[in-house]
N, C-alpha and C positions, 0 to 999 in steps of 0.2 A: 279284398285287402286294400288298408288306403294306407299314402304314400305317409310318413315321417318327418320328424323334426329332431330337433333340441330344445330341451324346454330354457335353458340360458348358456351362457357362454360357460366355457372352461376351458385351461391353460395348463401347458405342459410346459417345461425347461428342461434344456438338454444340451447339447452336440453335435453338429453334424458329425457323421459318419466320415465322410475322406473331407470335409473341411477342416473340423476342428473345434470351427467358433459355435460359439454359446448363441442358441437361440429361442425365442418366445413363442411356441404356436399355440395358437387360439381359435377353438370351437366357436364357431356362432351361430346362432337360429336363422333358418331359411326356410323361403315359400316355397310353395308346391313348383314341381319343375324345375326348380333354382339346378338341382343334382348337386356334383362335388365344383368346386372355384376354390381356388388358392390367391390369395393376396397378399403382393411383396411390399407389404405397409412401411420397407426401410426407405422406399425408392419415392421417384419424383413422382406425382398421381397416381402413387398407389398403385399398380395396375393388376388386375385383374383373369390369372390364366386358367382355364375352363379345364379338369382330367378328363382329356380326349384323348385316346391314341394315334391319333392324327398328328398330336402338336410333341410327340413322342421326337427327341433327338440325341438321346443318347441310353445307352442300355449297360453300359460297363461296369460293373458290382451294383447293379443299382439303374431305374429307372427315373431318367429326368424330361421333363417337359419346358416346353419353351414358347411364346409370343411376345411378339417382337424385340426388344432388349432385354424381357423378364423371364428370368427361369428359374423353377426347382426341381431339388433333386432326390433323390431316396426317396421317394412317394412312397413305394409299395406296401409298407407295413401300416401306417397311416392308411389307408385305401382298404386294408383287408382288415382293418377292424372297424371301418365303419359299411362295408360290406357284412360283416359276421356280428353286426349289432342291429344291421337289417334297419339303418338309418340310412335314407334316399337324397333329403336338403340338407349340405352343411356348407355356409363360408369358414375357407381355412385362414386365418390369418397368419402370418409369416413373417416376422423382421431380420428373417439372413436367407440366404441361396440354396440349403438345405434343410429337409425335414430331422428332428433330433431324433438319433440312434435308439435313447434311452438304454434300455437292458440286451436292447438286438432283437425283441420280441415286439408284438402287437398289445399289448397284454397293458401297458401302462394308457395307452390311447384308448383299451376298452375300457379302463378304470375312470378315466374322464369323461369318455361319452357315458357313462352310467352313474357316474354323478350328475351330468346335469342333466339327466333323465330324457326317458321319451317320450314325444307327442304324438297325435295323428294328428294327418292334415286331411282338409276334405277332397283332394283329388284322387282317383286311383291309381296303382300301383301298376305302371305298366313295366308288363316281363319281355325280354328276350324267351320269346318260344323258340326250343330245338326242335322241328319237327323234322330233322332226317339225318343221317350221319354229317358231321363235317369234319374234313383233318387236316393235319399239318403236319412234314415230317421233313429232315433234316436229314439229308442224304447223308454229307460227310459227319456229324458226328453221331445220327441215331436217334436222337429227340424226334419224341412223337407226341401229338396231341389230336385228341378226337372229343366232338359232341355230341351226345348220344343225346333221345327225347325221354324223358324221365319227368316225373310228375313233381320232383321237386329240385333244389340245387343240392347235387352231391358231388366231392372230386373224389379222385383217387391219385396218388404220384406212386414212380417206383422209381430211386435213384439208383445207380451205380456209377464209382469213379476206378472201378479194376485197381480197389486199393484193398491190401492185406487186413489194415485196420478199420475205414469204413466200409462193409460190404455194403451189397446191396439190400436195400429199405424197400420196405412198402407202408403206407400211411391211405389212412381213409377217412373222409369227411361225410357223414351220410346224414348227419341231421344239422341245417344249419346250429342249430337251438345248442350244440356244445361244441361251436365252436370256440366260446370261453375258457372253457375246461381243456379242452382237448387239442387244440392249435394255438391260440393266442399266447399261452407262454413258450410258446418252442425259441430257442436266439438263432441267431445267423449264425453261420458257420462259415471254417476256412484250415485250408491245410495249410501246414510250418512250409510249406515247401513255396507256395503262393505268396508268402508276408513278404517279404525284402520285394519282390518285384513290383506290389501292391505298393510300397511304403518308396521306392525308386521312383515311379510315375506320380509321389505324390499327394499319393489316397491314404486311406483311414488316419486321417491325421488325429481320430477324435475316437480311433482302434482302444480297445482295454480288453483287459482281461474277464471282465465285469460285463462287456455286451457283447462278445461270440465266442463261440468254442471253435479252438484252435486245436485242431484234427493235427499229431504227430505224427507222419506216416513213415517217417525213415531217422537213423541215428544221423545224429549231426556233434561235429569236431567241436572242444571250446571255443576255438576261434569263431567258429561260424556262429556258435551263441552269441558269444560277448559281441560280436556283430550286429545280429538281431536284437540283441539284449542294448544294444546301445543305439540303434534304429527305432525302437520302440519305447526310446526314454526309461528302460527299468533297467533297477543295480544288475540285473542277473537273469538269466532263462534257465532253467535247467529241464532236461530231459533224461529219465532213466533207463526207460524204453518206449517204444514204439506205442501211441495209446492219445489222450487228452489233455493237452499242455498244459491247460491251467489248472488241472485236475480237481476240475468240480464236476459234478452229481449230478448226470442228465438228468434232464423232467421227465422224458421216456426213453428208453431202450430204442424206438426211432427218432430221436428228436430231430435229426438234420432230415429226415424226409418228410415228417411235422412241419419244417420250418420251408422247404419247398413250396408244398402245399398253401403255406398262409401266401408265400410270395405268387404264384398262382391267381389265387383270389386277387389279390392285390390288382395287378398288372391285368386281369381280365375286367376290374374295375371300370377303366378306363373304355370298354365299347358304348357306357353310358344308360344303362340298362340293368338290375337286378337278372340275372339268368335263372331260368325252369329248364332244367336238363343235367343230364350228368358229363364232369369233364375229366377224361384219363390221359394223363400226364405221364410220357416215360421219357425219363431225364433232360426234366423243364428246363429254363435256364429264363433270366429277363429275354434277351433277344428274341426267344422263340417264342415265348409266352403273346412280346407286342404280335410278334409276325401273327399268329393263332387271333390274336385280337384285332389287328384289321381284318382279318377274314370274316370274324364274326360281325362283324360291324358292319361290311359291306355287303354280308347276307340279309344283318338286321334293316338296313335302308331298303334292299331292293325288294324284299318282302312288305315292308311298310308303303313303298312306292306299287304291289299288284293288288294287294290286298286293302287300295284304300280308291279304288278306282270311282269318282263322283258316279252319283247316280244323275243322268240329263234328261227331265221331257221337256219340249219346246212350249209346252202347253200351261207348262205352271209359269205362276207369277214367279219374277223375278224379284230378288232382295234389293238389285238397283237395276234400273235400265239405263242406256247410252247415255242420256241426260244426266242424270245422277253422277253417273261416272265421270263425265266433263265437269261436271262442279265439281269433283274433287281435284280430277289428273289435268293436268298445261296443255296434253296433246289434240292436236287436234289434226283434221284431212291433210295430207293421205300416211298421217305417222299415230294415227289412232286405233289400237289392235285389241280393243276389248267391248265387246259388244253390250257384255250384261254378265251382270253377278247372280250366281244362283247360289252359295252358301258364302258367310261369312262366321267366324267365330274369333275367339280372342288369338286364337295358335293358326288359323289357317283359313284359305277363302279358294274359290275355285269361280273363274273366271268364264266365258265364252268368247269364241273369235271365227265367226262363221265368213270361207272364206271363198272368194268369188272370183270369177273370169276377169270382173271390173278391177280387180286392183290393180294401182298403176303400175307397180314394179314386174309383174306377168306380161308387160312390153319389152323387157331385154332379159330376163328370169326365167323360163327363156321362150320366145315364139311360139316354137312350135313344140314344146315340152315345158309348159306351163309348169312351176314348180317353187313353191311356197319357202321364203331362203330359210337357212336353219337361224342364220342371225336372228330373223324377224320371228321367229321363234320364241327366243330367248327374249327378244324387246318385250312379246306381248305376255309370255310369265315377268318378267320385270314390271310391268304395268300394271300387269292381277297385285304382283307382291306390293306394288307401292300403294293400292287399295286398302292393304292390311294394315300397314307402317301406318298412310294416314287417316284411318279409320277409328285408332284411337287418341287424335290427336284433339285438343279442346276446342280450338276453333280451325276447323276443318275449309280447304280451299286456302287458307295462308301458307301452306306446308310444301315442298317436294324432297321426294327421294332422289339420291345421286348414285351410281354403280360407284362399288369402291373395288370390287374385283368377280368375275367366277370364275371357278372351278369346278374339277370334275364332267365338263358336260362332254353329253356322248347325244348323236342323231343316229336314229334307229328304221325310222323309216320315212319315206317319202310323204309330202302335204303338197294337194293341189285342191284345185280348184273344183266347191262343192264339198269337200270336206268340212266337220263343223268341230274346232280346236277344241277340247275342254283343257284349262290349265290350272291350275291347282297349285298352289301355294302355302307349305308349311313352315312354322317358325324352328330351325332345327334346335335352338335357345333363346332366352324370354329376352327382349329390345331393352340394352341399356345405353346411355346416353347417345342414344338416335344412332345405334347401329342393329340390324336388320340383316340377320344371318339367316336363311331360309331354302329350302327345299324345292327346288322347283321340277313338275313334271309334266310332260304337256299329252294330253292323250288324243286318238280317232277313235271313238267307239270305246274298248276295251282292250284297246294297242298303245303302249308306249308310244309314241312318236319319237321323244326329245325329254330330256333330262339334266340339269344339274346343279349345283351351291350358286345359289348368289348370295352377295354381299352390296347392302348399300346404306347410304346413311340418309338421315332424315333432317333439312336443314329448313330454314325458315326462308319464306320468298321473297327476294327483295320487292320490296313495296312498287318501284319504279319500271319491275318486268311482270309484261301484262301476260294472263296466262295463255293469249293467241300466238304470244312470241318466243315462249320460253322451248326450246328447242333441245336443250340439253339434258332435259329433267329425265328422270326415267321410272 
């Protein structure tokens, strides 16, 4: 199966949901790998924030993400229908802080992504494979979620709120292929009892009666109407009995555990990955869904990090040897940590660093427990990665890389002397304007050693530093 597109742009207007303000989001075609990016096109450079559950900082009615001063918010329905239109590359374009409500459904967002129709692209479709249970559960309120291995994506959700008028729902997703039909028009939901607190904090500034069903689950005083009724900008609320406030005609008999379900999708969106496997949900919520999705995501790394272990003989030709490698990289004796390249490609390279009694730092590193630092580790995948960075660069040998940060890294076992490093360098997303996020893993054999994100950027070399001198590059 190969990966997705949009064959052109298209444009939705709406709402935010706890904003208020009106705003323009916009589909646009992307390359292979691209995944989902959101851009706050109101802002200074535009900037550009990647749906990762990583960059996850707020979960309260609603899923927002954030880098550096740029965030948005209510993702999740946006997410679950370009997830259940089984579309992989899309830039989001965004000129306010939240994504619009529209109807409280997915459903107008499938309407635009199937206007501007789908492509394929020629890359493959790579899946999060489930191959073993995984769970998540939530002591004090109950929320449970688990991954089963299933040969295709299906969920399941069952809600209960121990309310007289919502019981509990059960809702099932078993063919992506109706999700259309079958989830995408579900609205968002909310009990009468929730609004004033919802609307005190703030939110659903951009609330109607027109994008969620307001769950009545207890008699309330006219004061307390004309209250709500004047909290929510309308002449009047009224309630008869216990039941559907705005009393319109669910789309199903379960719709609020239909509309779970889409927010589900949605928010699993974010481990970056189409999933193969089935997800059962008992009484999801945003927060537990992210929690559920860093789990999945740090299963999907460490599996990508056993299951991609270089294959090394000493005997094959190398794609560069040490020479080579100095025409590209500044470093030189005794801060030069990469022997030779045996793979190189557009997303990933995998490095050597065969390491010996001679190195000078096994003089204080220490005597008599020779012991390879974890730092130097990390320098000599910095060094593979910056192979990568400038290996597409046009004229190659003007370039260096600079650390801008890592993360995540963990040392797993010991490196001495007579061991031969294989490090291995992946791009975790495609290099834009010279920044260089990537996967680093450094192995012995078929043993992790050391592991984790680096981040660096790619700047141009002052003319005037020679590359015998340049000390800082990495």
């Amino acid at each position: 199966m190969k990966q997705s597109t949009i064959k052109k742009p298209a444009s939705v207007k709406g709402v935010g949901l706890h904003t208020g303000k009106e705003v323009t989001l916009t589909f646009k075609p992307a390359e292979a790998n691209h995944g989902y990016r959101f851009q706050r096109v109101d802002l200074p450079e535009q900037p550009v924030i990647p749906a990762d559950v990583k960059l996850v900082i707020s979960t309260n009615r609603g899923t927002t993400i954030k880098l550096g001063e740029a965030q948005v918010s209510t993702i999740e329905h946006v997410l679950s229908a370009l997830i259940g239109m089984e579309v992989d590359n899309v830039l989001l374009e965004i000129d306010g802080p939240e994504m619009p409500i529209m109807d409280g459904t997915s459903m107008p967002f499938v309407k635009a992504l199937t206007e501007a129709g789908i492509e394929s692209l020629d890359a493959d479709r790579d899946f999060y494979e489930v191959t073993e249970p995984i769970s998540y559960k939530d002591e004090v309120t109950g929320t449970e979620l688990l991954a089963l291995p299933a040969d295709h994506f299906e969920v399941t959700t069952m809600i209960d709120f121990n309310s007289k008028v919502l019981g509990p729902q059960f809702a099932s997703l078993n063919r992506i292929e109706d999700y259309t039909t079958q989830i995408a028009p579900c609205r968002t939901f909310v009990f009468i009892h929730e609004l004033e607190k919802l609307l005190d904090m703030g939110l659903i500034k951009g609330g109607d009666m027109d994008n969620a069903i307001v769950i009545a689950d207890r008699k309330m005083d006219k004061e307390e109407l004309d209250s709500l009724a004047k909290k929510m900008g309308k002449p009047a609320v009224n309630i008869d009995e216990e039941g559907v406030l705005n009393t319109v005609k669910l789309h199903f008999q379960n719709e609020p555990a239909r509309h779970k379900l889409l927010d589900v999708i949605g928010d699993l969106a974010l481990i970056g990955k189409p999933i193969r496997g089935k997800i059962v949900a008992t009484k999801p919520g945003h927060t537990a869904n992210i929690e559920f999705a860093k789990i999945l995501k740090k299963s999907l790394l460490e599996k990508r990090r056993l299951m991609g272990v270089p294959k090394y003989n000493p005997l094959d030709e190398p794609i560069m040897d040490v020479n080579e490698v100095m025409a590209m990289l500044p470093h030189r004796y005794p801060f030069l940590l990469v022997d030779k390249i045996i793979e190189i490609s557009d997303t990933h390279v995998v490095g050597v660093k065969n390491v010996t009694i001679n190195e000078a730092f096994f003089q204080g590193h220490f005597p008599s427990n020779p012991v390879f630092p974890g730092v130097l580790q990390i320098e000599a995948l910095a060094q593979t990665g910056g192979i990568l960075a400038l290996n597409s660069m046009p004229d190659k040998g003007n370039w260096d890389t600079y650390f801008l940060k890592i993360d995540n890294t963990k040392f797993k076992a010991k490196v001495g002397p007579g061991d031969t490093l294989i490090l291995k360098m992946e791009l975790i997303e495609p290099i834009r304007r010279g920044i260089v996020h990537m996967q680093g893993t450094a192995y012995v054999g078929n043993k992790i050693v050391s592991e984790g994100e680096l981040t660096a950027q790619v700047v141009r070399r002052v003319k005037e530093e020679s590359s015998e001198t340049s000390t800082d590059s990495k």
